[in-house]
C-alpha positions in Angstrom: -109.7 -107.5 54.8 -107.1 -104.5 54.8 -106.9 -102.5 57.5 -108.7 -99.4 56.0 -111.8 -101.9 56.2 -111.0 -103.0 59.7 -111.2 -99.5 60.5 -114.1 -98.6 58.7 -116.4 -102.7 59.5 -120.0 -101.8 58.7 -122.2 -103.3 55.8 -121.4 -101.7 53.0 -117.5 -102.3 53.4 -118.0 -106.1 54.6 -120.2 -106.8 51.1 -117.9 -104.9 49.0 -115.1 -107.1 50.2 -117.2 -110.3 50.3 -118.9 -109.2 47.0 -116.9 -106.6 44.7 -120.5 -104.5 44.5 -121.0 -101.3 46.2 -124.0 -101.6 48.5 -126.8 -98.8 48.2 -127.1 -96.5 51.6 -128.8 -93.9 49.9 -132.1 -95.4 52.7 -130.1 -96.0 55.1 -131.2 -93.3 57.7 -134.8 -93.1 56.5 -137.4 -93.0 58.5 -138.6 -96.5 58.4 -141.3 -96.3 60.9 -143.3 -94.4 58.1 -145.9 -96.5 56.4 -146.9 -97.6 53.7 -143.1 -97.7 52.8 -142.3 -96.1 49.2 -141.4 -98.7 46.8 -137.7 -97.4 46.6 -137.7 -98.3 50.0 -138.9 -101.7 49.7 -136.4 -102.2 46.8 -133.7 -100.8 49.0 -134.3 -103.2 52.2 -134.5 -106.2 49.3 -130.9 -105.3 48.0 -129.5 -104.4 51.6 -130.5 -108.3 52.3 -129.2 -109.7 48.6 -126.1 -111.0 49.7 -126.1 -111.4 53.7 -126.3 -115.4 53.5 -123.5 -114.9 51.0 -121.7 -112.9 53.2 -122.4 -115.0 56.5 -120.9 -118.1 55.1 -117.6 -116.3 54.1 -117.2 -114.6 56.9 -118.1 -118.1 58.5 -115.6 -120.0 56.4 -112.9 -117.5 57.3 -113.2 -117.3 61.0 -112.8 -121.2 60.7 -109.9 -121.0 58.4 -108.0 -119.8 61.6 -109.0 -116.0 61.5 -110.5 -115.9 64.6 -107.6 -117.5 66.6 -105.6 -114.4 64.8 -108.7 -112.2 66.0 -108.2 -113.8 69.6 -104.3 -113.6 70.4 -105.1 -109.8 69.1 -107.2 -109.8 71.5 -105.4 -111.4 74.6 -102.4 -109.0 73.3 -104.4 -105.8 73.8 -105.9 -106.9 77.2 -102.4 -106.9 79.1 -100.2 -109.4 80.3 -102.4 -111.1 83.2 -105.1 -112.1 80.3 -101.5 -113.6 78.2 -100.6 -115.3 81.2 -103.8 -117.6 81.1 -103.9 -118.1 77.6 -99.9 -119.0 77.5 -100.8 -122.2 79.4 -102.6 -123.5 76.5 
């Protein structure tokens, strides 16, 4: 990911990456308490759901290509140097 969707990580930018398609949030701060639920509501939570086993197992695939050890020494860096010190043994 680029770091314009690093610094905007919800939903819709993590299945546009994953999946090139522009995710529909036009429901996304409906009531959903409200029942019955309209049917453009039902078809919007089935296509909010489409692709997030798609999108599990590439982020999932990623993280074990070595992404989350990048993730982690990001971390340890931001944390300060005491947090280095223990991870420098390793």
């Amino acid at each position: 990911m680029d770091t314009t969707a690093r610094a905007e990580l919800n939903m819709g930018t993590i299945v546009r990456h994953c999946c090139e398609v522009k995710a529909d949030k036009r429901y996304q701060l409906a009531d959903w308490r409200l029942r019955p639920l309209t049917d453009e509501m039902v078809g919007y939570a089935r296509g909010d759901t489409h692709h997030l086993l798609y999108v599990y197992d590439r982020l999932k695939q990623q993280l074990a290509a070595g992404s989350a050890a990048s993730m982690a020494r990001d971390n340890v860096t931001k944390a300060g140097p005491n947090t280095r010190s223990i991870f420098s043994s390793t």
